[in-house]
DRENKOLKE-569627 format. One record per residue: residue number from 1; x, y, z of N, C-alpha, C in turn. Coordinates in steps of 0.001 Angstrom, whole numbers, plus 524288, in hexadecimal, padded with zeros to 5 digits. Layout:
BEGIN
SITE  nr    nu    nv    nw   cau   cav   caw    cu    cv    cw
SITE NUM     X     Y     Z     X     Y     Z     X     Y     Z
...
//
This chain:
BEGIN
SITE  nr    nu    nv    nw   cau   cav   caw    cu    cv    cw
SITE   1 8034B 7FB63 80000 80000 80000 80000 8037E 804E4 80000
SITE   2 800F1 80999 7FB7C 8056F 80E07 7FD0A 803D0 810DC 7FF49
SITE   3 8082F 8148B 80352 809CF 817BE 80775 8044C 81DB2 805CB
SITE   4 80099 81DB1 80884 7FFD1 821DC 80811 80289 827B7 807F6
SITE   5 80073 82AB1 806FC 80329 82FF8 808DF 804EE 83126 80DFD
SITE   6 7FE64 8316B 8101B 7FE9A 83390 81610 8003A 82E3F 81A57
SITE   7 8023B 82A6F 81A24 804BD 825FF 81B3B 80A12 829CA 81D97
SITE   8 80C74 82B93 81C69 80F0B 82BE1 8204F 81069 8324C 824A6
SITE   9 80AFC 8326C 82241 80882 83845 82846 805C5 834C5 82C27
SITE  10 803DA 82F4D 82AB7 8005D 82D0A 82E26 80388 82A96 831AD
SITE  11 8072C 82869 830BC 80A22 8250D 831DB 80D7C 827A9 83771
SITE  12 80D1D 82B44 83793 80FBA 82FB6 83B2A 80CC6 82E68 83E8E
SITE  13 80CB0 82FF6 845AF 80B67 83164 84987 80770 8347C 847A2
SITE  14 801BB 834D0 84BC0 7FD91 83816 84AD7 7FF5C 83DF8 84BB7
SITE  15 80158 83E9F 84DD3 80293 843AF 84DFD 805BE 8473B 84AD9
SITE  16 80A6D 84452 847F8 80C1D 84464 8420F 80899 8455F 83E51
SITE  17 80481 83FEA 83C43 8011B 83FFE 83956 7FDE2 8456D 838A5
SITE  18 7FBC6 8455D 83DE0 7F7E6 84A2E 83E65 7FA25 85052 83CE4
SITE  19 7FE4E 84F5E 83C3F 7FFEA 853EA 837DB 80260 85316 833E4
SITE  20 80381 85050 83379 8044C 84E6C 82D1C 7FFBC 84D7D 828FA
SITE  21 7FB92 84CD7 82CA9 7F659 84C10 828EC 7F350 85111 82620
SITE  22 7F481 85796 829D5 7F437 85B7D 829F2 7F71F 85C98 823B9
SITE  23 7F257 85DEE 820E6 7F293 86128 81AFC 7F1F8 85C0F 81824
SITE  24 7F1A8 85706 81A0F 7EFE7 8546E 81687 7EADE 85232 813B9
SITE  25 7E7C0 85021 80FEB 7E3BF 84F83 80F3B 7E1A0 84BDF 810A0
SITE  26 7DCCB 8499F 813B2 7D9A9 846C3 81502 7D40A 846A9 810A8
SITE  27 7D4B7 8423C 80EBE 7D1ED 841D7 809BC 7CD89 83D99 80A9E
SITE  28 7C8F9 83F0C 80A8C 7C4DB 839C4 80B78 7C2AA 839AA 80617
SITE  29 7C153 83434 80622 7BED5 832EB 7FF9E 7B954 831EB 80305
SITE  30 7B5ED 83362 7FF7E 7AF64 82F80 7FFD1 7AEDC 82B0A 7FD0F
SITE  31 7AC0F 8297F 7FE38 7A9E2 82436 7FBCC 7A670 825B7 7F4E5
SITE  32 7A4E6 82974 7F5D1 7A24F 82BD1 7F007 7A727 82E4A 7EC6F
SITE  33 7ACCC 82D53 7EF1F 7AE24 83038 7EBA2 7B181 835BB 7EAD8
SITE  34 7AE29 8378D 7F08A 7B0D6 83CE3 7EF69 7B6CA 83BF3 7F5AF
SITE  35 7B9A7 8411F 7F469 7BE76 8408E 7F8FD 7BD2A 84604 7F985
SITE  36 7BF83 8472B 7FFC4 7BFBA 84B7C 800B1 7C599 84B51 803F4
SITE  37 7C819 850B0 8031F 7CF9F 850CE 805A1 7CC92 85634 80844
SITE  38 7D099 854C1 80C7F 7CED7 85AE1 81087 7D6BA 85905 813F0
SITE  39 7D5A7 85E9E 8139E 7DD9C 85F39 814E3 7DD5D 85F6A 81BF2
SITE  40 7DFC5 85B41 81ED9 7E003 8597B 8230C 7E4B2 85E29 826C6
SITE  41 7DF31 86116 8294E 7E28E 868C6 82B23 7E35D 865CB 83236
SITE  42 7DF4C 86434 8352C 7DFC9 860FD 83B85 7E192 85BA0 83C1F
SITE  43 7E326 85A14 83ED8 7E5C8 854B2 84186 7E70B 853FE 846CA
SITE  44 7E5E9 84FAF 849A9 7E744 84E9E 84D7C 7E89A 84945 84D5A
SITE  45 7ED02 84888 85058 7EFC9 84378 8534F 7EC76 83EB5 85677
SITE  46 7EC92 83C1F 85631 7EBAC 83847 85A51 7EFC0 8352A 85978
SITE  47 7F303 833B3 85F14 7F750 82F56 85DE9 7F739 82AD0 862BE
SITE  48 7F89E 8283E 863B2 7FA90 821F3 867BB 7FD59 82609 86C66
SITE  49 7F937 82499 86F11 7FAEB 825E0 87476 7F85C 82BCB 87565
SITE  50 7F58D 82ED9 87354 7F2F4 833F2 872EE 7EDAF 8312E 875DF
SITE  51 7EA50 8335F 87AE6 7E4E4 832CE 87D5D 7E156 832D9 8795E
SITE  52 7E130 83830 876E1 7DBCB 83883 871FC 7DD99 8364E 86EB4
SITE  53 7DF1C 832C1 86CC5 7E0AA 82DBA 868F9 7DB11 82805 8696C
SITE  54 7D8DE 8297A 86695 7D61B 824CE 864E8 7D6DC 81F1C 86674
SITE  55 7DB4D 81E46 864CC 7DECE 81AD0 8661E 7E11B 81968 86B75
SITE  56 7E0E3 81D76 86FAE 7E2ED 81C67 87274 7E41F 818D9 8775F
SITE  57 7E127 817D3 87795 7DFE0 81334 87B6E 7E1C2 80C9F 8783A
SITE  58 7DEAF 80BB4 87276 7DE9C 8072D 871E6 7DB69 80825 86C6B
SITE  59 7DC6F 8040E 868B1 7D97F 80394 86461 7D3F3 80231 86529
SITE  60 7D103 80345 862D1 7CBB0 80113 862B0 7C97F 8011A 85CA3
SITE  61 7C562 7FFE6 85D04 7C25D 80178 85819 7C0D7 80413 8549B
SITE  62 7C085 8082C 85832 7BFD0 80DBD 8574D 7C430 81015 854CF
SITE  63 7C7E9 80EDE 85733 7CC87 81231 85586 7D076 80FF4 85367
SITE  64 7CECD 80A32 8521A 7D1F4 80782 84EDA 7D566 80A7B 849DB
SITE  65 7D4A5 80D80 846C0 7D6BE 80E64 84275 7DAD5 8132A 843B4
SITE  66 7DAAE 815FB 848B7 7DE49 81A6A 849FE 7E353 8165D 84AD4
SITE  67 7E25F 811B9 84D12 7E712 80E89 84D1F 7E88B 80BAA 84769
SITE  68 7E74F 80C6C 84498 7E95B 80B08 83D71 7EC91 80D86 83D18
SITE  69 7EF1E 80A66 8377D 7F347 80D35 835CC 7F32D 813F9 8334A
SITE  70 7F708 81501 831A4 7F720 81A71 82FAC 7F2DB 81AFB 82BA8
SITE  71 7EFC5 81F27 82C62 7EBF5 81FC9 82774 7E51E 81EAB 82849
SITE  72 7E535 81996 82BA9 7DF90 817E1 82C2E 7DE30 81C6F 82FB0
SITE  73 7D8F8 81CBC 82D7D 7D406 82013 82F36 7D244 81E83 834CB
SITE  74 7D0F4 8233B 838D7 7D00D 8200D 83E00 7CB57 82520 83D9D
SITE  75 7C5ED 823BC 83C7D 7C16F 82659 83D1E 7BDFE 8263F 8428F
SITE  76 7BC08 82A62 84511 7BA55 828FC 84AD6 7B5F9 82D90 84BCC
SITE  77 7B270 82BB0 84FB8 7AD8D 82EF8 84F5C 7AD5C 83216 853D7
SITE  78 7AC88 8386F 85435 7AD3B 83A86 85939 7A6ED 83D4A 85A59
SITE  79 7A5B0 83D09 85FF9 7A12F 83F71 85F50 79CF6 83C56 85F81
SITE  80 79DE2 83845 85CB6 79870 83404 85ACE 7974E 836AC 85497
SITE  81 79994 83B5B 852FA 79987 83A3E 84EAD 79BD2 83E77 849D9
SITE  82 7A089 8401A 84CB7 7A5A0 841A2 84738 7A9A2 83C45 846FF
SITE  83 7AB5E 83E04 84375 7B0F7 83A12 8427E 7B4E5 83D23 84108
SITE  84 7B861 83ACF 84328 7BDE4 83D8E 843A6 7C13C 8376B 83E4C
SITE  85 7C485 83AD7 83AD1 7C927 838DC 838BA 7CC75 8390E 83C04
SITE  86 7D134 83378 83B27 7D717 83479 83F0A 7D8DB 830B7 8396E
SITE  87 7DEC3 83111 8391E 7E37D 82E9B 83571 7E57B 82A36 8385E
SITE  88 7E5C7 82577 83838 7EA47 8228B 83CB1 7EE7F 823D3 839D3
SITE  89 7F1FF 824D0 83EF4 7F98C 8252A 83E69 7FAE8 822A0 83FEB
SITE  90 80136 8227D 83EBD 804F3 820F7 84294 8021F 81A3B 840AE
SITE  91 80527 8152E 842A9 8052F 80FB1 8414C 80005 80F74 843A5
SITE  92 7FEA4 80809 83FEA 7F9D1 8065F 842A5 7FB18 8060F 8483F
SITE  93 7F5D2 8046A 84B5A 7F715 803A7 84F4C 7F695 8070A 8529A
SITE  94 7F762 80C1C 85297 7F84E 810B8 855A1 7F452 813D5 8554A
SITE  95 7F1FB 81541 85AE8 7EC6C 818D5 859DD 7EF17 8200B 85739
SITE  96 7F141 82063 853D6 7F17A 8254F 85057 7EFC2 8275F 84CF5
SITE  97 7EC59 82C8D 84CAE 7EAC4 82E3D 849BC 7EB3F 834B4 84882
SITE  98 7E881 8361B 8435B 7E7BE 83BFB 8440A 7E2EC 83D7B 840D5
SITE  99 7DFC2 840A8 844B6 7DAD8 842E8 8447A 7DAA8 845CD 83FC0
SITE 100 7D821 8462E 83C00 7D7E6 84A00 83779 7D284 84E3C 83A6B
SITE 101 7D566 85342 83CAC 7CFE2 85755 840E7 7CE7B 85AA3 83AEA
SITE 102 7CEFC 85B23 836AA 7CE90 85EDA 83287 7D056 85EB3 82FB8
SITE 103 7CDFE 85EE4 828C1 7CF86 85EC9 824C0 7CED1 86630 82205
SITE 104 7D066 86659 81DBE 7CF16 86AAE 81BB8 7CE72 86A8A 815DA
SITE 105 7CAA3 86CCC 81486 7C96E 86A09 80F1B 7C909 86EDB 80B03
SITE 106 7CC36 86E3E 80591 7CC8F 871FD 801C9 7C570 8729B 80015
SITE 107 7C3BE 878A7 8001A 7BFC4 87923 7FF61 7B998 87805 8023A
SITE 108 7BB34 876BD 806FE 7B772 87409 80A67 7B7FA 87699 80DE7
SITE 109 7B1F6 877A3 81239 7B244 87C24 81468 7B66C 879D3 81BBC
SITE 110 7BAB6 87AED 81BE7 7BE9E 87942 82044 7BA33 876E4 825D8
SITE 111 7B7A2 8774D 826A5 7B521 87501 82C09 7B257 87058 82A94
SITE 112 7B1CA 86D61 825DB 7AEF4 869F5 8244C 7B3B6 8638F 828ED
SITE 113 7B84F 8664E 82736 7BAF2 86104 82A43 7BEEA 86449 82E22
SITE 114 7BB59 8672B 831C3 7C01C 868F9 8350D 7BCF0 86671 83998
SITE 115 7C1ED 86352 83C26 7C0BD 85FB3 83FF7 7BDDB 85A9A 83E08
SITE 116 7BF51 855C6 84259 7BF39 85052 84136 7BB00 850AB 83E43
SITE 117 7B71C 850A0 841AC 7B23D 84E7F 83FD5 7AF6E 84F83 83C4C
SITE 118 7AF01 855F5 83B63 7ADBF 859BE 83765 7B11C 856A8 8316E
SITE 119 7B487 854F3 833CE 7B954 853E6 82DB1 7B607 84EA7 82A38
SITE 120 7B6B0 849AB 82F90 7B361 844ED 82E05 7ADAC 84528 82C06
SITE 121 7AC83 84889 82DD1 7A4D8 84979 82C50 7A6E5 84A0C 8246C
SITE 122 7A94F 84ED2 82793 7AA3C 850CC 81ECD 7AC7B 84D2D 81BB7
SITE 123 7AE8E 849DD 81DCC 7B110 84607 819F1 7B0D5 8410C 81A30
SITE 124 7AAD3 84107 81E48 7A7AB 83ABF 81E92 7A9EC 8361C 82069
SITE 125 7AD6C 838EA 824C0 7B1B5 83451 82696 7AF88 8320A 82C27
SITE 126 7AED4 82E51 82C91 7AC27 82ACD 8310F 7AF3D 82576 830D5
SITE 127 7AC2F 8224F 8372A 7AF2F 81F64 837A8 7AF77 81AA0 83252
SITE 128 7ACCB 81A69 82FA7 7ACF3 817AF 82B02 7B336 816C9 8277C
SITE 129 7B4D1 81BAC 82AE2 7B9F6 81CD6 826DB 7BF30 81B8E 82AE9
SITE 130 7BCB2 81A56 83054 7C25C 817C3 83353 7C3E6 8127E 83134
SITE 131 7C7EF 812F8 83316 7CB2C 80DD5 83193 7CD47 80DB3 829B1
SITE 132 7CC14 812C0 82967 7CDD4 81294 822AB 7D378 813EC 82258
SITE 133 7D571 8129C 81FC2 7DA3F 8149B 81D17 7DA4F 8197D 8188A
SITE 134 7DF97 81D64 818E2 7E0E4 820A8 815A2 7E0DB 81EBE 810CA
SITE 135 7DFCE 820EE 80CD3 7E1B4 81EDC 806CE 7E0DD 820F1 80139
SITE 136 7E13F 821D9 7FE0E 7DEFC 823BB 7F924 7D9A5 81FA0 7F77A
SITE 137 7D909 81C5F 7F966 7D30C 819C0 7F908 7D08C 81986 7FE2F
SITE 138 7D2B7 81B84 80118 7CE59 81C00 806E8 7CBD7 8211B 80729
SITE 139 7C6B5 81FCF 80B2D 7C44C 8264E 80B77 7C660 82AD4 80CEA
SITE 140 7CC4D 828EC 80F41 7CDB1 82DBA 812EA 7D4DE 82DC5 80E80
SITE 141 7D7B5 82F94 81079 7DC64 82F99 80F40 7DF71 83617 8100C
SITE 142 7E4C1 837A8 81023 7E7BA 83BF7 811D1 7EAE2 83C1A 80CD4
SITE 143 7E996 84064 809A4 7EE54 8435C 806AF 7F2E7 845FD 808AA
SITE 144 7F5C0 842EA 8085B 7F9D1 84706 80ADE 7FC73 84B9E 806B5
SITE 145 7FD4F 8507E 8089B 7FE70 8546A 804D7 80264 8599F 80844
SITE 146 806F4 85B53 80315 80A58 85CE9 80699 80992 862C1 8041E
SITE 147 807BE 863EC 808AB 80539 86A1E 806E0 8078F 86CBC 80DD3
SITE 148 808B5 87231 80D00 8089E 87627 810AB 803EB 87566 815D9
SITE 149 804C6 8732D 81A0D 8004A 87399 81EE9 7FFEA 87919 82070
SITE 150 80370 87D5D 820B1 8019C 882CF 8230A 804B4 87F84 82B7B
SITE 151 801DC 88409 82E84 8027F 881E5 8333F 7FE03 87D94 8359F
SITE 152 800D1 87A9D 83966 7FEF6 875A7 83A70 7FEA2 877B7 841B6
SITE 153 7FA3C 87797 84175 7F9BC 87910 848B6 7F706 87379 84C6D
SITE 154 7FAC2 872A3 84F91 7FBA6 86DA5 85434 7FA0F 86FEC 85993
SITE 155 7F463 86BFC 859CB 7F295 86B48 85F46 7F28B 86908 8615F
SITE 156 7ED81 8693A 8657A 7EAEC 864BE 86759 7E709 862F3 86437
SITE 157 7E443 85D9B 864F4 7DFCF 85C41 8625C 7DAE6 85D63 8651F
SITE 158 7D664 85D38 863D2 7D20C 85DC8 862A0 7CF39 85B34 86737
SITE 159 7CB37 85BB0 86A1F 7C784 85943 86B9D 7C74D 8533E 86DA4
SITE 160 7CA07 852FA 87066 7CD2F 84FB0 87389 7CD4B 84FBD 879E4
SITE 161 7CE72 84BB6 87D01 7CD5D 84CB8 8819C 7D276 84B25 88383
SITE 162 7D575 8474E 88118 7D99E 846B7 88248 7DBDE 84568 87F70
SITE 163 7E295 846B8 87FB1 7E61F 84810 87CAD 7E76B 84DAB 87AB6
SITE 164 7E499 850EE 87DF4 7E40E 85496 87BD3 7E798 859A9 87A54
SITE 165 7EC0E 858F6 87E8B 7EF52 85B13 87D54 7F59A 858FE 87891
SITE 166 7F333 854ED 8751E 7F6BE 855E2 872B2 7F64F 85832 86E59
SITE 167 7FB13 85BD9 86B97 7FA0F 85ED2 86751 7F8AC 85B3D 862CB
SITE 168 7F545 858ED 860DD 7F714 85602 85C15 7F2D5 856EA 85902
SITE 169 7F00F 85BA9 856FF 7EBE6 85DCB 853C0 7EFDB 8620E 85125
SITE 170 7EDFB 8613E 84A7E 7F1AF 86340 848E8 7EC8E 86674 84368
SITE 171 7EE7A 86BEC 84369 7EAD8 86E01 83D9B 7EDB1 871DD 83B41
SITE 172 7EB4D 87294 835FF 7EDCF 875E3 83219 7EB3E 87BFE 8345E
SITE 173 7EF38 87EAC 83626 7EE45 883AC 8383D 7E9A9 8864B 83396
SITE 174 7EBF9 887B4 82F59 7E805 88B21 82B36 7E33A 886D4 82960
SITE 175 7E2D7 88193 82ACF 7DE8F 87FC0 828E5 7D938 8823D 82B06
SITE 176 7D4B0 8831F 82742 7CF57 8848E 82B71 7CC15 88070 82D28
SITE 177 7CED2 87BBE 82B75 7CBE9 8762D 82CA0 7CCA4 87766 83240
SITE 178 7D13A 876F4 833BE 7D25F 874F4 83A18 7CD79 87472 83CA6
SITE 179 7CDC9 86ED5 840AD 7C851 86FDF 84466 7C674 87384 84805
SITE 180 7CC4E 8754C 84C5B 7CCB8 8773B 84FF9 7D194 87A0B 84F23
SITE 181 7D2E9 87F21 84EED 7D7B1 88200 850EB 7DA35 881D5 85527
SITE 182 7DF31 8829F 854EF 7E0ED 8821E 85BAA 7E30E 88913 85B07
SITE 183 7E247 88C05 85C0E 7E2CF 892F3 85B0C 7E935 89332 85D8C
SITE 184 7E7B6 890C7 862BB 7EC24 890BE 86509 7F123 88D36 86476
SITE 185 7F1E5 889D5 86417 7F515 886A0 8604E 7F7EA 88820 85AC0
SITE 186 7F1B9 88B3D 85895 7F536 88DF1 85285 7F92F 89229 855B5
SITE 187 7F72A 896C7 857E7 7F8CD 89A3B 85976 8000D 89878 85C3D
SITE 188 8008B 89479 85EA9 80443 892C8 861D0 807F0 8914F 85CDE
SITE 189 80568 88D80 857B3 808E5 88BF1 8556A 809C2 89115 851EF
SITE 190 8083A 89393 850A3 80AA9 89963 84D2D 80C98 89BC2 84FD6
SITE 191 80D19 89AB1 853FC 81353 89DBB 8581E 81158 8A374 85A5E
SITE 192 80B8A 8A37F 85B9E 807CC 8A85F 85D3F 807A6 8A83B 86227
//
């Protein structure tokens, strides 16, 4: 089988990944036919040994596919009823992943996929689609593309109860996708 592209951003530590995935395209196909690419501006980490890790305790059912190899799809329902996308990283085996929090899409009005759930609604992603693999014939797959990111601003993540203090939320400063701003964080990293 040949080496995808994004094969070896996945392959990295979640916290690697989760910015390496930043400016790249996240491309879903439909079943009728049509694809839609929206340019991947938020990310967050989950890695082995992190509390808010899915994974953390122990594999189950549920969260079987965050422990797959690089690439498989780990789809999950919050709420009773958004769904959140995550990437597995890093080797099988290992609960690693990274959250796709926002896409940004040429010509599309920016809040359609800012934040998890908002993103999955627009691009019909449910648990139907865990346990899939990346690919040029799967529904989902990552263009990777070597274009200019602009600044990249590093937080904390999101809506969480624990783990909360680690920095590992990462967004494209000038994107208007972003879910959530951190004001203060930008401000700190432009040296204000």
């Amino acid at each position: 089988m040949l080496e995808q592209p994004w094969q070896p951003l996945l392959t990295q530590p979640a916290t690697d990944a989760a910015i390496a995935l930043l400016g790249c395209w996240l491309v879903r196909r439909f079943p009728d036919g049509r694809s839609l690419r929206g340019r991947i501006v938020e990310t967050e980490a989950y890695a082995p040994g992190d509390p808010a890790c899915h994974g953390y305790r122990r594999q189950t059912d549920r969260n079987r596919s965050m422990f797959g190899p690089p690439g498989q799809v780990y789809v999950y329902q919050i709420y009773g009823r958004y769904h959140c996308i995550n990437l597995a990283t890093e080797a099988g085996g290992l609960a690693s992943a990274v959250l796709i929090r926002a896409l940004e899409f040429p010509d599309i009005e920016a809040i359609a996929a800012s934040g998890p759930g908002r993103l999955c609604r627009f691009l019909e992603i449910d648990r139907q689609l865990d346990g899939a693999y990346l690919g040029p014939t799967s529904p989902l797959d990552v263009e990777v593309v070597d274009q200019p990111l602009g600044r990249i601003i590093q937080t904390t993540r999101i809506g969480l109860t624990q783990g909360t203090d680690l920095p590992w939320r990462w967004y494209l400063a000038e994107s208007p996708a972003v879910s959530r701003r951190d004001r203060r964080a930008e401000a700190l990293q432009r040296g204000v």
